[in-house]
Each structure stands twice: as C-alpha cells, then as structure tokens.
FITIDREN-343524 format. One record per residue (C-alpha): residue number from 1; x, z negated, y negated. Coordinates in steps of 0.02 Angstrom, whole numbers. Last residue first. Layout:
   k      u      w      v
 NUM      X      Z      Y
...
//
This chain:
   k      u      w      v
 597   2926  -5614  -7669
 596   2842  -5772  -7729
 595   2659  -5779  -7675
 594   2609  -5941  -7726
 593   2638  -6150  -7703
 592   2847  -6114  -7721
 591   2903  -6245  -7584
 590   2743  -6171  -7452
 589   2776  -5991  -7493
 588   2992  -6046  -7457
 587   2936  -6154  -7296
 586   2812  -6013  -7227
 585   2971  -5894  -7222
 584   3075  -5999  -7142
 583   2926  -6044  -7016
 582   2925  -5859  -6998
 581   3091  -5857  -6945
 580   3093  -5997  -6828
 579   2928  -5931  -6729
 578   3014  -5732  -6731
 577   3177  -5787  -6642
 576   3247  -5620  -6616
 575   3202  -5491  -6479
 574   3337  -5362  -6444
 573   3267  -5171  -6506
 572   3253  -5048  -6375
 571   3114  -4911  -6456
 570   3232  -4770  -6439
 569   3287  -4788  -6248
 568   3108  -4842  -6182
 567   3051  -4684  -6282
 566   3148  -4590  -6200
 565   3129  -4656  -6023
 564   2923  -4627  -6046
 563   2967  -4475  -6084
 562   3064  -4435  -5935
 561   2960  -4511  -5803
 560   2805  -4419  -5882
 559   2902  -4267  -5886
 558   2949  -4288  -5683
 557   2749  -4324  -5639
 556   2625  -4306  -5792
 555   2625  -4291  -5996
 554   2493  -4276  -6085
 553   2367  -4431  -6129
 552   2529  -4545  -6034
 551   2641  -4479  -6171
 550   2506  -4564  -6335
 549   2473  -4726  -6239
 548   2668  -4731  -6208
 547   2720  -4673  -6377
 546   2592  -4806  -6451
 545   2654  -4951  -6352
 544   2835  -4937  -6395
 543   2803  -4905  -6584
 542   2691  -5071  -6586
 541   2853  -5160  -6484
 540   2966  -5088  -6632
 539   2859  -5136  -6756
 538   2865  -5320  -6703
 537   3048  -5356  -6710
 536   3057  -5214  -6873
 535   2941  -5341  -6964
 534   3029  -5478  -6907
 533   3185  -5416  -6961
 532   3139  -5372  -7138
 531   3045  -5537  -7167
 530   3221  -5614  -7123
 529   3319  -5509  -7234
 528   3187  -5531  -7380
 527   3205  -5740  -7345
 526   3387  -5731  -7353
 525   3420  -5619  -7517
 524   3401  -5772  -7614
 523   3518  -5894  -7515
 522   3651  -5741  -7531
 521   3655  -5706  -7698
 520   3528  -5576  -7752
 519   3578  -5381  -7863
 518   3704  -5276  -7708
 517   3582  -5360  -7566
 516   3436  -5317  -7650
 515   3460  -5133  -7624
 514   3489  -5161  -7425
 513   3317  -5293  -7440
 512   3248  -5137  -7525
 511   3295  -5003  -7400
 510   3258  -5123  -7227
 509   3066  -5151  -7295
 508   3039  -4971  -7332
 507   3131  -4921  -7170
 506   2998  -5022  -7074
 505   2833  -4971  -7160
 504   2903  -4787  -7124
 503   2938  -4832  -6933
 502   2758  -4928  -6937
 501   2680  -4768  -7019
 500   2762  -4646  -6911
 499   2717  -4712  -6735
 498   2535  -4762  -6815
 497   2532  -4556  -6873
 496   2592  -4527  -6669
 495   2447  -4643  -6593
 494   2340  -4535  -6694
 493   2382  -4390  -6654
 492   2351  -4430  -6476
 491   2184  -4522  -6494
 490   2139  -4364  -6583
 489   2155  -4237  -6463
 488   2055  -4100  -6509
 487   2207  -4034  -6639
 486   2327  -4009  -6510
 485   2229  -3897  -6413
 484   2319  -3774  -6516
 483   2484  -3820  -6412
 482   2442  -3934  -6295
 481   2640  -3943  -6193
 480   2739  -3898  -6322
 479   2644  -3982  -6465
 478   2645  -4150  -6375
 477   2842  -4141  -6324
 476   2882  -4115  -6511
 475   2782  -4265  -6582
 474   2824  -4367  -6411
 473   3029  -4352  -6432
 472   3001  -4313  -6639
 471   2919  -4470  -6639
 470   3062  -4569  -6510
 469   3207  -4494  -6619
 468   3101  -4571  -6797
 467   3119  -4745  -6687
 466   3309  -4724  -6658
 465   3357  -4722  -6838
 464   3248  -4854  -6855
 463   3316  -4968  -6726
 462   3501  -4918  -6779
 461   3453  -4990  -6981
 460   3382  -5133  -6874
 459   3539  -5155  -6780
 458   3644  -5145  -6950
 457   3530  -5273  -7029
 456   3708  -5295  -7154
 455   3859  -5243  -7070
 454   3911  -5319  -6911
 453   3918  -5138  -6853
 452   3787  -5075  -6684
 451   3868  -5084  -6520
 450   3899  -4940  -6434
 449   3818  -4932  -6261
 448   3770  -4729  -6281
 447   3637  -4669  -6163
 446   3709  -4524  -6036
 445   3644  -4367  -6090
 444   3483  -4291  -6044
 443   3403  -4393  -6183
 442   3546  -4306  -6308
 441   3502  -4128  -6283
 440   3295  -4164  -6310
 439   3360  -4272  -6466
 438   3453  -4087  -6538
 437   3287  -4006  -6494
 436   3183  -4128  -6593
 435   3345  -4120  -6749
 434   3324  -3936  -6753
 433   3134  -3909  -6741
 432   3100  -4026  -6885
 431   3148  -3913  -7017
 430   3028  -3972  -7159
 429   2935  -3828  -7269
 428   2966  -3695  -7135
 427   2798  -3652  -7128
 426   2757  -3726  -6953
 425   2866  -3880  -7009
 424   2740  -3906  -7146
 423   2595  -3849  -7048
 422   2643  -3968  -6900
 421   2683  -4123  -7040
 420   2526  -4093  -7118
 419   2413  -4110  -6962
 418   2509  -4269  -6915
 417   2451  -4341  -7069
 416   2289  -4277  -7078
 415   2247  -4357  -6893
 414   2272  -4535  -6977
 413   2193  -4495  -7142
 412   2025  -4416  -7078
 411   2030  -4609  -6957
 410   2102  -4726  -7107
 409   1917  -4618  -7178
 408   1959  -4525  -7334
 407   1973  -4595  -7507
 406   1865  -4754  -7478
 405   1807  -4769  -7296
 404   1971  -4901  -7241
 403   1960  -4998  -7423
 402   1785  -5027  -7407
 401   1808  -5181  -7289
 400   1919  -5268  -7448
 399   1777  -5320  -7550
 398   1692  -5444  -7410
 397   1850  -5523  -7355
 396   1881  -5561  -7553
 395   1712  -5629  -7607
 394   1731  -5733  -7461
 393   1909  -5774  -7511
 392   1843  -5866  -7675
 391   1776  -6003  -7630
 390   1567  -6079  -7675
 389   1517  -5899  -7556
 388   1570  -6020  -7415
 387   1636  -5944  -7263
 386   1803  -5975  -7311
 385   1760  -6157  -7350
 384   1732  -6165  -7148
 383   1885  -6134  -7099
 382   2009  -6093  -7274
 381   2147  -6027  -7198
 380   2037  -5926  -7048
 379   1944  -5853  -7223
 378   2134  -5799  -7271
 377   2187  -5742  -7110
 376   2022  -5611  -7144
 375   2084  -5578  -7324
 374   2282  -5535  -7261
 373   2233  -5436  -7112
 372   2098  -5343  -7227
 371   2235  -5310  -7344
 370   2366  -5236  -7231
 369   2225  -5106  -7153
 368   2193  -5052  -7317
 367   2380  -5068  -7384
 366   2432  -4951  -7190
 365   2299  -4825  -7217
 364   2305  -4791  -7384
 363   2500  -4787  -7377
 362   2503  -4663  -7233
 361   2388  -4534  -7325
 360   2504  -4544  -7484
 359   2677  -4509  -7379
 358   2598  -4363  -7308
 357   2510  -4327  -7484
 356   2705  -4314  -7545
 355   2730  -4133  -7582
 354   2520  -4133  -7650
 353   2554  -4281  -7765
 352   2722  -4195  -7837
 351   2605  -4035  -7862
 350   2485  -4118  -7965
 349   2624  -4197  -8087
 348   2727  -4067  -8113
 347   2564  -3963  -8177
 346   2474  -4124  -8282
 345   2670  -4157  -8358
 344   2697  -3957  -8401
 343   2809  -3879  -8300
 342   2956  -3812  -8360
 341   3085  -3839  -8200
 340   3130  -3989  -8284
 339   2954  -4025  -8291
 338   2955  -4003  -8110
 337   3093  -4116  -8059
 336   3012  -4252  -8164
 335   2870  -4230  -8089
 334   2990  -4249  -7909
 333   3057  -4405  -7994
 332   2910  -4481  -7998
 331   2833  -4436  -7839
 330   2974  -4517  -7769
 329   2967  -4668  -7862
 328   2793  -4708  -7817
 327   2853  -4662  -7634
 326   2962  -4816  -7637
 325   2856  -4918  -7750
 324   2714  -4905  -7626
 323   2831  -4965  -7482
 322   2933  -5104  -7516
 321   2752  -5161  -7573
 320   2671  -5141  -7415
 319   2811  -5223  -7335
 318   2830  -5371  -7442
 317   2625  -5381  -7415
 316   2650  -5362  -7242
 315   2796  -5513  -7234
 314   2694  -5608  -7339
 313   2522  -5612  -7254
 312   2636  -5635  -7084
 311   2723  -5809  -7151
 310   2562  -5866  -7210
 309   2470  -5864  -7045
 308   2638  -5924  -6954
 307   2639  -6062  -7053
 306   2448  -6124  -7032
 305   2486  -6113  -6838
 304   2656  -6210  -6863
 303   2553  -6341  -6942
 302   2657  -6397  -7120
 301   2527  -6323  -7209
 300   2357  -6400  -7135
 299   2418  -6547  -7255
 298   2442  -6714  -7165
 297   2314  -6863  -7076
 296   2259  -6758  -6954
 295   2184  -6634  -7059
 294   2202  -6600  -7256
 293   2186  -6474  -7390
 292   2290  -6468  -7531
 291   2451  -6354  -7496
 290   2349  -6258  -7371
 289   2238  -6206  -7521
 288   2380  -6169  -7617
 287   2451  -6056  -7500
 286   2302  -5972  -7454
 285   2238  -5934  -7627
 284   2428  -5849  -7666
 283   2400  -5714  -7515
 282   2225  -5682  -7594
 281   2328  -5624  -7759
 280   2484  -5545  -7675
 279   2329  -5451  -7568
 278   2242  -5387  -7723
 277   2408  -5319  -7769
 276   2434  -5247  -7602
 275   2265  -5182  -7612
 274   2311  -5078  -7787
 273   2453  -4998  -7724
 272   2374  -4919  -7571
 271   2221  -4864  -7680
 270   2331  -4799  -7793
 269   2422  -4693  -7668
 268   2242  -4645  -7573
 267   2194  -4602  -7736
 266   2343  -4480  -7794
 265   2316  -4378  -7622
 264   2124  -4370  -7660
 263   2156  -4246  -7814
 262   2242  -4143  -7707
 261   2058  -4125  -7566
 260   1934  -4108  -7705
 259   2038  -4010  -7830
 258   2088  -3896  -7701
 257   1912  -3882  -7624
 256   1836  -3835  -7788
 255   1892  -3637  -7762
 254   1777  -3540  -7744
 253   1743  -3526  -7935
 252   1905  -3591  -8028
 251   1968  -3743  -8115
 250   1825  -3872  -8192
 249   1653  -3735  -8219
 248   1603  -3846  -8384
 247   1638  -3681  -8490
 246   1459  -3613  -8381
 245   1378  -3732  -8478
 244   1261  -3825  -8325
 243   1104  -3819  -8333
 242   1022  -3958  -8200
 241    881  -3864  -8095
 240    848  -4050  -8020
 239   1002  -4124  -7972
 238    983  -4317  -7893
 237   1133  -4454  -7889
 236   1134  -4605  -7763
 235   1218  -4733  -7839
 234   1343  -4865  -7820
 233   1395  -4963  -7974
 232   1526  -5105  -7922
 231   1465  -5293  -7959
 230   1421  -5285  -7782
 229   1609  -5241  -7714
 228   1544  -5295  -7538
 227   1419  -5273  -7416
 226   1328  -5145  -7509
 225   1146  -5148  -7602
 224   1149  -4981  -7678
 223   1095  -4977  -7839
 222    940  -4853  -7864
 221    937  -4681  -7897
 220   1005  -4584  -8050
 219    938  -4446  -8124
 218    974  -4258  -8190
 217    850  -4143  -8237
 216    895  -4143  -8422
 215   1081  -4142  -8457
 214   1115  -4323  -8520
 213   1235  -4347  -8397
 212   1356  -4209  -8435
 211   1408  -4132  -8289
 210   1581  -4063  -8273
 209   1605  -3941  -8109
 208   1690  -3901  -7963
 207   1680  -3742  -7848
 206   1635  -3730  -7655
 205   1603  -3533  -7650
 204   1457  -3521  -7498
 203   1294  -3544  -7555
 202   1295  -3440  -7719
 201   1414  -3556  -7810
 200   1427  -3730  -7676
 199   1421  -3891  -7775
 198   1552  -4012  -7826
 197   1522  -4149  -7968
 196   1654  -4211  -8088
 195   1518  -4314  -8178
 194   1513  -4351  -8370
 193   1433  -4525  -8446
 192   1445  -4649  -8327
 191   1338  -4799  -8320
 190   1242  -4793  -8147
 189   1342  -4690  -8046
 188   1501  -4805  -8089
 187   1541  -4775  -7894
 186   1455  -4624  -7807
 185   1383  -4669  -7628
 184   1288  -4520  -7631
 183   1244  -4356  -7715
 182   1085  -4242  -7720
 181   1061  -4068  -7752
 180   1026  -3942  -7873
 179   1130  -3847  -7974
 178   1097  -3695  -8116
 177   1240  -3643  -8194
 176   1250  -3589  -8356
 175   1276  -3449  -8487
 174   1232  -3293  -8365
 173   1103  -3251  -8476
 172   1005  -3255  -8288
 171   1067  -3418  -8245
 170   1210  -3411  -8114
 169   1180  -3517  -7954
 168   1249  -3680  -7907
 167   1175  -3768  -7730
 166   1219  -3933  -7664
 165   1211  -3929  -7487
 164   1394  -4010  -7460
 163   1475  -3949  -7294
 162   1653  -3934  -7377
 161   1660  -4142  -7388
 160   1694  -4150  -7185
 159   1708  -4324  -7221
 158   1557  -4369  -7326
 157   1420  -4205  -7295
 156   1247  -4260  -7243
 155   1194  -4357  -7375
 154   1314  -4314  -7493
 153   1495  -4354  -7555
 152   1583  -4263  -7676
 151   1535  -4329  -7864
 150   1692  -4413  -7944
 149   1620  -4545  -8118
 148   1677  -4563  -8270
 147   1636  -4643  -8418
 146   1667  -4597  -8601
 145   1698  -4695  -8758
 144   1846  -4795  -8630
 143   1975  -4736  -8751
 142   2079  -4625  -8617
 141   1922  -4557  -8564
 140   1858  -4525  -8758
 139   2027  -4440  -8773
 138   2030  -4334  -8612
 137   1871  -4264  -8645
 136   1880  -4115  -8775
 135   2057  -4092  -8777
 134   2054  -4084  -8613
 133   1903  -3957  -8569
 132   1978  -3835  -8732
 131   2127  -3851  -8644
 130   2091  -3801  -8474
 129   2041  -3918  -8356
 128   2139  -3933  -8188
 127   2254  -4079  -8188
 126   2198  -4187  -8338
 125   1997  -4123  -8292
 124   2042  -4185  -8100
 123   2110  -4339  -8174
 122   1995  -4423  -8243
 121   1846  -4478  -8146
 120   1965  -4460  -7959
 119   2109  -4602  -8055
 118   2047  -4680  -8211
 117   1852  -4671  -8199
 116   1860  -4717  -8011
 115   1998  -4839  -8014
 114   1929  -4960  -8171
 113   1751  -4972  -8067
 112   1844  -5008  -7902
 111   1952  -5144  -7992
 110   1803  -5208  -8081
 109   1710  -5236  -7921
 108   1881  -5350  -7872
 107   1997  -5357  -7994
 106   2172  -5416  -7891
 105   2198  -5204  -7890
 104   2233  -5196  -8085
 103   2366  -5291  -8048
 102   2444  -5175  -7922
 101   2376  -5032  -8027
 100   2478  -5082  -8168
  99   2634  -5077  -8091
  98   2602  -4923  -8004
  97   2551  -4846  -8175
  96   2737  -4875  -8245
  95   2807  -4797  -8088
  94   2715  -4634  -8123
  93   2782  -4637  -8311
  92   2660  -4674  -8458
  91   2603  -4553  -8567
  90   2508  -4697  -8688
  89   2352  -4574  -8678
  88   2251  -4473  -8842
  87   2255  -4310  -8776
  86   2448  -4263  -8861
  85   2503  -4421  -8773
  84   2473  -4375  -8583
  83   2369  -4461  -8490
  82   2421  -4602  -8349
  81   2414  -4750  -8467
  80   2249  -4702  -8554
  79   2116  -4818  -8475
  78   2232  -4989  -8500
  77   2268  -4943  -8664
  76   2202  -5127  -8732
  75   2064  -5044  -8820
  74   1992  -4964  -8677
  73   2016  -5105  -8536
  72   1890  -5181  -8698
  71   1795  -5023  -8678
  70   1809  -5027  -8457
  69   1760  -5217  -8496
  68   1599  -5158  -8594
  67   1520  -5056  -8478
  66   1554  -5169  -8320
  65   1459  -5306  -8426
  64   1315  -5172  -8486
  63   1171  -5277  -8407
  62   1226  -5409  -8270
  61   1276  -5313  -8121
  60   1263  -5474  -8014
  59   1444  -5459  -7968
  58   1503  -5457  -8120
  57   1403  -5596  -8176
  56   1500  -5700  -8010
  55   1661  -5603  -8076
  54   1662  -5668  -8260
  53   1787  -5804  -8258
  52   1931  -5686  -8147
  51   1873  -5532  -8258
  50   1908  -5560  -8437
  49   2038  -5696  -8433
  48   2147  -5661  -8258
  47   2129  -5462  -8254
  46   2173  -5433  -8416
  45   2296  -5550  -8418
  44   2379  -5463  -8241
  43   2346  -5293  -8353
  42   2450  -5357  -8516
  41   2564  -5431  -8393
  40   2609  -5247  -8308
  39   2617  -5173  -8468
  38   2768  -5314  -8527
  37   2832  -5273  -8339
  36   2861  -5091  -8381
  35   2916  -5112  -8557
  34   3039  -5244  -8475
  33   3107  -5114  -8330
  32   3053  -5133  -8171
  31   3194  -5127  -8055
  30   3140  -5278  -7958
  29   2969  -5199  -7900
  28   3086  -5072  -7798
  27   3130  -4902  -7843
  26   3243  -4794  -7703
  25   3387  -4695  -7727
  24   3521  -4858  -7715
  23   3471  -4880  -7541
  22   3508  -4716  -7472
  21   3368  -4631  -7372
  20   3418  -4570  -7203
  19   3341  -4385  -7151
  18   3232  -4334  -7018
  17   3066  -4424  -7011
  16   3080  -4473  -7210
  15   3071  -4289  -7225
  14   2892  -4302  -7227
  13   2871  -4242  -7397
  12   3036  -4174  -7466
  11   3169  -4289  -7504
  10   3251  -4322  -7683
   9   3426  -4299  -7676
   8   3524  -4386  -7795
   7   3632  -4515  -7678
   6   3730  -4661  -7729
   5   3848  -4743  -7601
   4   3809  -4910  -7531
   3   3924  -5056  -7524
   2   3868  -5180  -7369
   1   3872  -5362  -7427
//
C-alpha cells in the first residue's frame, strides 16, 4: 500500500478547496481511543435500555419521562461531557463528544431533547457567560438539575432570525429588563427551567438573555402536534412584562447576533454527527429485515434491487462518517491551537467552530439529506411493514424530515457556504485568487493525457484534485461576471455549495480508506476502497451536472463554450462497474446481519 508522509498543518476553513489533506492528519472512527469508545458504549447503552423500550411512552409525552431520562443522562455524565471540569463537566475532548453524539443521535425525540439542552441550551452561557453566569449554571446543566432550552425563532422571524419583535427595555431602577414577546417552535419548551432567549434592547440592539422560567409573566403554550419527533417538547413561548436581572444580559447589548449565528456552527456539526448515527442504526433495521423476510420463494436480500438499496445506505453513511470525524478533528486540534495560544477551553473552543462553520454548514446539509435517503430506502425495505406504525422505520422516516429546518434551513446553509468562502477570500482569510487564476492559465493549455499512478485510488485521488479546479473554474468565473449580483442568484450558489459538498464528501471517503490502508489487511480494506470508488463514480457525474446548470445561469456564447469545456475536463472520471460493486458491498452487510463499517 501507498506510504504517506505525516503532515502537522491544520487547514484553515475552506481550505479543503485548495490544499491536499494528508492521510495520516485526519481522525477516523478507528482511531478512537478505549476511554473514547468505553464513553461511546455507555451512550449506545443508554440509548438501547432506557430509550429503545420506552420510545412509544416517549412519544406520547407521558408525564415527566423526558424529565427524568435527561437526570438519569445526568447521572451517567452524559449532560456534562462537553463542559469544562472546574463547572462541574467530565472536560471531554471535541472528538470524544462526536462519539457520543453519533449514539446519542439513534434516540429519536430523546435525541432532539438531549441536543437542545446540551449543545444551543448550554453552550452559549459556556461560551459567552461570565463567570459569575457559569459558575452559577453550568453545574446544574452538566447534572441534568437544570433544563435548557434556545429561544430564537418567532412567528414571523425563523430564518432571517434578526427580524425578531421581541422587545427588552430598561426598568426604571435600571435593575432589569423588561421583555415581551412570543417564541416558537422551541424544543424542551415545556420542561425547561432557564431560556437563552433573544430580544431586541430598545427596538433595534439584538442582545441575548437568561430567563428563568419561574419569572412571573412568562407561559408556555400548548404542544405542538408535529409530524415527527412527538415525544420532543415543542412550544410556543409567551413574554408578558417578564423582569429580567439585568446580570442575566448573556454577552453584550447589541450584540446577540454573534451568539445566535456561532453558536449555530457547533449544531449544524452535531446535528451532522448525530444523523449518521441514527442512520448506522436504521441502516442495521434494513439488513436484518431483508435477512428474514421472504418473496418468491427466497429472502428479498439476495434481489439485486434489495442489494443495491443497502449497498447505497452504507456507502453514504461511510461517507458521512469519513466526514464528521474529519472536521471533528479539525476543530479539535484548532482548540487545541488556541489554548496553546492561552485561550481558555470555552474561548479556543468558540472560535475553532466559527474557522470551520464552512465545513459545519456542509455537514448539516449533506447527514440531513444522507439520513432521509437512508430512512425513506428503509420504508421501500420494509413495503408495506414500513408503513406500519407496528415497525420501527416509520417512526424513523417521520423523525428524520426535521433534520433539513433544524439549525438553519439545508437552503440558509447552502447559500451561507458560498457566502463565507467570498468573504473569507475577500478578506484575505483563504487565498483562492491564486490557484483560480493559475486553473484559468492551464484550461487554455493543451489538456494533459498522463496517466494517473497504479498507486492506491490514484485516479480518484486525480478526480478530486480535478473537481476542486472545476469549483474554483465556475466559483471564480461567477463572481467575475455578477459580481454583487452574486448574492440574488441563489440557484447558482447553490449548485456551487452541492459542487463543494460532494467533492468534500468525496475526499473524506478517499482520506480514510488511504489511512486504513497503512492499519487493514487487504480483504478488509476491500469493501472501504470499493465504497470509496463508487461514491467518487457518482459524485463526479452530480459535480458535472451542477457546474453546467450553475455556467449555463451566466455564462453565454465563446465563455459558455469554454466553461462548459472546463468543467468537461475536470469532472472526467472513467465509469467503473457500479452494479458489481455494490453487490460486493450488499454481500459483506448481508454476511454480517448489521451495519459493519
């Protein structure tokens, strides 16, 4: 196998456009060390003997259930993994809580419930409270004595979140704030016991603050009756003249929108590790149900239909996966880069979200729209049965459709992407100006015919390298031609995010097979290589279809020609035998009866 040199650099934020990764850099699930899988298990047990037998009740919001599993989540440490150890956490590295929010993710309404008090309930006070807040809060967090619950969303203001109505003025002994307003769509609004609630200071200085929910004036509405997640508390929330202390102001006045919009990058990352784990988990139902059920006189799982199902769950979810842990690891190093630096954990570790919310964005989008693949090829799985409430990948199709409006719209998180990428490189953050113009010199020279290595997936490592040439090609061409009228063309951005997420998605997969290839013997490495090619197979005609919807928006006569050449050029990848590969695939799921990579 191909020997890989070591390399300490840790990339900037959408860098992975312009520079090659090393192998050996990146974290994958298989370097987990024992501690880290021991914490894993305690979750996946968690998950499996408290929730698994109690999700009908669960579901039914049965009086104080939710309550009580976030205490005994509590007592097992569960809550506390992600907060420092002088306010009452475990301290737990970034990689550590990946691990656990995979499992953590196969929890259904509990899942939701467990991610809004740990991730946007908690960590805006870890990140932005001062001590007095932390000390005061982050230990009954961490123990699961308090609730939490994230209050942005209102009636009229969900994606464009700086529109909210609700008002804060000054009290007259200038001791508290006075708010009123109304929230919506909050999960664990009808048990928790503080609120990280936004509201506009004087009608105009968009500032966040910590509610207590015994304050008088405040009140809950109903339980929303949702599609899915049922056993989830969803409330409207109502602010009548509520007093708030003004030492409950969270960061400063005017300026709420950085906690709002930083604290997001660190859910759409969890969220994006937690539905691949809840796909590994729906992925495994499939199998074993096409292990038992019967047609024609044989088992629905040796049907090449059935096969190629299951092959493409797995080959996402190793994908997905590759993925998470690859970004997990570079937001941990970068905190650890900070606290180097002499950061304190909460600072290093808000602004390694923030370097990486490019990277964070793309994973939300890709595990959402990864899971609901996986659930709805699941119902197919099951026929009829799937449509049955009496099996368990109803419950599953219906809890995965929130996934693409949680944390951002996969639509606000598709044109934020790009956005990002032209203010980084605007600011001189990224340098993606040299290598664009240097790919402008090389499409009007004559194509190169040299073959690629026989090196491990060298044509798919050239396919990649090729891919990031055809975004920079379109990215570059796009901003030249529309300038600031850029931003009012969404289709176009967001043809180039899916360019970048697929070729991101790709080079995840290619890294950790390339890493497993110095740890697995040969007949174990096989079945990563061969997910890792036909995921590149298919990528690569996705990649070729987006450029030419996204050139064909802008582009006309002689540049049209040209582009469209380009891209032709960067996207050539020669077809493999995609049927026998996923029927390789299917064979291994099949043999093991589960998930298995």
């Amino acid at each position: 196998m191909e020997n890989v040199k070591s390399n300490s650099e840790v990339i900037k934020g959408g860098e992975f456009l312009i520079k090659e990764a090393d192998p050996q850099s990146i974290f994958i699930p298989e370097d987990l060390s024992e501690e880290q899988k021991m914490m894993a298990e305690t979750a996946k047990e968690f998950i499996e003997k408290e929730i698994w037998p109690k999700l009908n009740a669960i579901d039914k919001q049965e009086p104080n259930l939710t309550v009580s599993l976030m205490e005994k989540a509590g007592e097992l440490g569960l809550l506390s993994t992600a907060i420092p150890e002088e306010y009452g956490g475990l301290g737990e590295d970034f990689n550590s809580n990946t691990a656990i929010a995979m499992e953590m993710g196969k929890g259904h309404s509990f899942g939701v419930s467990y991610a809004a008090h740990t991730g946007i309930g908690t960590l805006p006070i870890l990140y932005y409270g001062t001590d007095e807040q932390k000390k005061k809060y982050l230990p009954k967090l961490a123990s699961g004595e308090l609730k939490s619950a994230y209050c942005l969303t209102e009636p009229t203001s969900g994606s464009d979140a700086l529109s909210a109505k609700t008002t804060a003025k000054l009290s007259d002994d200038k001791k508290y704030y006075i708010l009123n307003g109304q929230k919506m769509w909050i999960t664990n609004g009808g048990f928790a016991d503080i609120l990280i609630t936004f509201a506009q200071v004087d009608g105009d200085k968009f500032t966040c603050f910590i509610i207590d929910a015994n304050s008088e004036g405040f009140n809950r509405g109903q339980e929303e009756n949702k599609m899915g997640i049922k056993g989830s508390s969803t409330r409207a929330l109502f602010l009548d003249n509520v007093k708030v202390p003004v030492e409950n102001v969270l960061g400063e006045i005017g300026k709420g929108h950085y906690i709002a919009f930083n604290i997001l990058n660190v859910g759409r990352f969890k969220l994006g590790a937690m539905t691949t784990g809840s796909a590994k988990k729906v992925s495994s139902l499939s199998i074993e149900y096409a292990n038992t059920r019967k047609q024609f006189g044989q088992l629905i799982s040796n049907f090449g239909a059935i096969k190629h199902k299951l092959a493409e769950q797995a080959i996402r979810i190793f994908v997905s996966e590759s993925a998470t842990y690859r970004v997990s690891n570079l937001i941990n190093k970068k905190i650890k880069e900070h606290q180097a630096q002499g950061d304190k954990y909460e600072q290093a570790a808000l602004k390694a979200a923030e370097e990486y919310a490019i990277e964070c964005a793309m994973l939300k989008v890709y595990g959402s729209e990864m899971l609901d693949y996986v659930v709805d090829e699941a119902v197919q799985i099951y026929g009829g049965y799937g449509y049955s409430e009496e099996y368990p990948v109803a419950r599953a199709y219906r809890d995965s459709r929130i996934n693409r409006i949680f944390e951002g719209t996969n639509e606000i998180n598709r044109l934020l992407t790009v956005d990002m990428l032209i203010k980084r490189s605007m600011k001189g953050r990224i340098d993606l100006m040299t290598p664009a113009l240097a790919i402008q010199k090389e499409l009007m020279s004559v194509p190169s015919f040299d073959e690629s290595g026989d090196e491990l997936l060298a044509k798919e490592k050239k396919a990649i390298s090729n891919a990031k040439k055809a975004i920079l090609m379109i990215a570059g061409s796009a901003v030249q031609k529309l300038m600031e009228k850029l931003k009012d063309e969404q289709e176009i951005i967001m043809n180039v995010t899916d360019m970048m997420i697929e070729v991101f998605a790709c080079e995840s997969a290619y890294l950790r097979t390339m890493k497993l290839s110095q740890i697995k013997k040969e007949e174990e490495l096989q079945p990563y290589i061969d997910m890792t090619k036909v995921y590149i197979n298919d990528a690569m005609e996705k990649i070729e279809k987006y450029g030419k919807h996204a050139i064909a928006a802008f582009a006309t006569g002689d540049e049209l020609k040209m582009l469209l050449l380009g891209l032709k050029r960067f996207t050539k990848y020669e077809p493999i035998n995609t049927i026998g590969l996923r029927r390789k695939i299917a064979n291994r799921l099949i043999e093991a009866n589960t998930y298995c990579f």
